[in-house]
N, C-alpha and C positions, 0 to 999 in steps of 0.2 A: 515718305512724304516730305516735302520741301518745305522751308522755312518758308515760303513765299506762300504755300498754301495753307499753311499753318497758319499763316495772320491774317489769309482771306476768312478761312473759317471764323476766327478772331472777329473780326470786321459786321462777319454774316451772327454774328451772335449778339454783341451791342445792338445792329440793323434789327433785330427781331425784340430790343427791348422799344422799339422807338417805333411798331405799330400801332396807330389810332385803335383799330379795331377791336385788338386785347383789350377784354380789359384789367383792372389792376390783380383781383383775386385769381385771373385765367394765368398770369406771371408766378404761380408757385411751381419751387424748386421742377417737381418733379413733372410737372405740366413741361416746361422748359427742356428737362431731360428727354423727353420722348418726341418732344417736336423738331427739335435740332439733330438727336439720335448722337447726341454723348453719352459717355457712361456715368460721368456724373458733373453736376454744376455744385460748388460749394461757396455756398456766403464764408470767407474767411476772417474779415476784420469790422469791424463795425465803426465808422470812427463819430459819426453823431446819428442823432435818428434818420439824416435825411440819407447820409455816405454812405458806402458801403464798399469791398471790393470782389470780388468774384472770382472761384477758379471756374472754367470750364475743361474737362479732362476729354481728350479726344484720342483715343489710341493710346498710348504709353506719352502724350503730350501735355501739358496742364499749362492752361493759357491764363495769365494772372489779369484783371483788368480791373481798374475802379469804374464806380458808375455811381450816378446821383439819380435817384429819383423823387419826383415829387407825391408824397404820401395820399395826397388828395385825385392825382387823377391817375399815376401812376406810368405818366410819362417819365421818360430820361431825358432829365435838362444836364445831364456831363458825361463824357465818358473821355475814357485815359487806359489805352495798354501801357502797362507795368513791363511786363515780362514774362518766359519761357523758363519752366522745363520740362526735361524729358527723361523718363527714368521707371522702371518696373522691378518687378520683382525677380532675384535672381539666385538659382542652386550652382551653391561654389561650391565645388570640390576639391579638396586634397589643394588645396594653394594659398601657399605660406604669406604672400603679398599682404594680405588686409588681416585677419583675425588668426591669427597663429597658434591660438589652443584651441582651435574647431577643424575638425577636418572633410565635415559635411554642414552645411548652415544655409540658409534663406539669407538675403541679404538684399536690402534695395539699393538698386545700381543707379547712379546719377551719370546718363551716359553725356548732358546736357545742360548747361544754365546759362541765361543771358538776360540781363537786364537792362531795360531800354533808356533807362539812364544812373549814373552809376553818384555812389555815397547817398544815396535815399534811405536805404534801407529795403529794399528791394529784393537785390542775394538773402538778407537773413529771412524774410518772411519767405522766400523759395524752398531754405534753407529747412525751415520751420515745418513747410508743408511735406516736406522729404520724411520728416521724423514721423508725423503723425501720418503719412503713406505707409511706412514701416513697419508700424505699429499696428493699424488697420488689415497690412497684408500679411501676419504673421509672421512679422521678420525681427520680434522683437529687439526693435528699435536701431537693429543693424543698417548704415548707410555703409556704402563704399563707392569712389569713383577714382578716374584717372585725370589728372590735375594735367593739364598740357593746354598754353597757348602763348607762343612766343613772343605775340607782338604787346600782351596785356598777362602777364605771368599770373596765376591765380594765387598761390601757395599763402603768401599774407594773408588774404580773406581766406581760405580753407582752415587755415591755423586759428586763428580770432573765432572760427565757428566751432572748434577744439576738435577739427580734426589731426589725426598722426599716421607715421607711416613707418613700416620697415626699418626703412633706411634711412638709421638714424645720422648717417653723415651728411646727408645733403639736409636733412631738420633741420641739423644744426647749424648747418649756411644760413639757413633761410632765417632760422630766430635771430640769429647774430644779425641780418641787414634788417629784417623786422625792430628790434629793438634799436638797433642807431638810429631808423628812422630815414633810411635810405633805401631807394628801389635796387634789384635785384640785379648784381652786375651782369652784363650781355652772356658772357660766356657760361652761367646757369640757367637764361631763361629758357631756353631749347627742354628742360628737363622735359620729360613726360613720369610725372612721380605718384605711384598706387598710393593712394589713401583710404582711410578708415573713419568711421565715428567710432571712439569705445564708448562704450554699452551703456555704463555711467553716467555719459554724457545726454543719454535721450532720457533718463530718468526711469530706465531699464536695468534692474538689479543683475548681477553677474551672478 
């Protein structure tokens, strides 16, 4: 499925909070689930009585969106796509790459994230929703993904969100231009570098 119909769906999911006809008690979660035919819709952030943001989970997709509604009639006076991602549950075998003292493990794959606009805070509640997926899908709390995109390098934010990897030489590129506080010279951002969450980090005892 294309990103393009990905944020139609997006699109088509705010449109269905903004029918007259609903009315506001007919807008519970799972009412919503079955009319749209996601797998599931998650209130994730609350930020006052009125805000709120929203996953909708489509396929192995999770579409992040804020929305405002009004408590008295239960119309949508705002809405705001956040961001993407996309990421399931995944049996890794026998590969040394991500968790190196397991040889068979569950493991939620982030094959995807992107945020529609960037220093929000946007990556870490995506980040966020990754752990508690993990967790949810019996992967105790195992994330792993592949960090690769030349024109906007990831590895900075992957690290800040305490991810690691293998290959401790090119880490160590990365903390050393992280810590000066300088972007990633040209001739590493090509990397395509496996990453991990350790385990500690989801609040998932080893």
């Amino acid at each position: 499925m294309s990103m393009t119909s990905i944020f139609e769906i997006s699109k088509n999911i705010l449109k269905f909070f903004q029918m007259p006809e609903l009315s506001y008690k007919y807008r519970k979660l799972e009412n919503i689930k079955r009319i749209l035919k996601v797998h599931s819709l998650l209130e994730i952030k609350q930020f006052n009585k009125n805000t709120n943001e929203i996953v909708a989970k489509v396929g192995d997709n999770y579409l992040l969106s804020e929305v405002k509604l009004d408590n008295k009639t239960g119309k949508i006076t705002y809405s705001k796509q956040l961001g993407r991602l996309k990421g399931y549950k995944y049996l890794v075998r026998g590969c040394e790459e991500y968790y190196p003292d397991k040889d068979i493990y569950h493991s939620f794959y982030i094959s995807r994230i992107k945020a529609k606009e960037m220093r929000k805070g946007i990556g870490t509640k995506l980040i966020n929703l990754a752990k508690a997926e993990s967790r949810r899908y019996d992967c105790d709390g195992r994330i792993h993904l592949d960090a690769v995109n030349e024109s906007n390098p990831p590895f900075y934010f992957y690290r800040k969100m305490g991810f690691n990897s293998q290959d401790k030489q090119k880490i160590e590129i990365i903390d050393k231009y992280r810590a000066l506080g300088e972007p990633l010279p040209q001739k590493y951002r090509k990397w395509c570098l496996a990453m991990y969450l350790p385990e500690n980090k989801t609040g998932i005892r080893i």
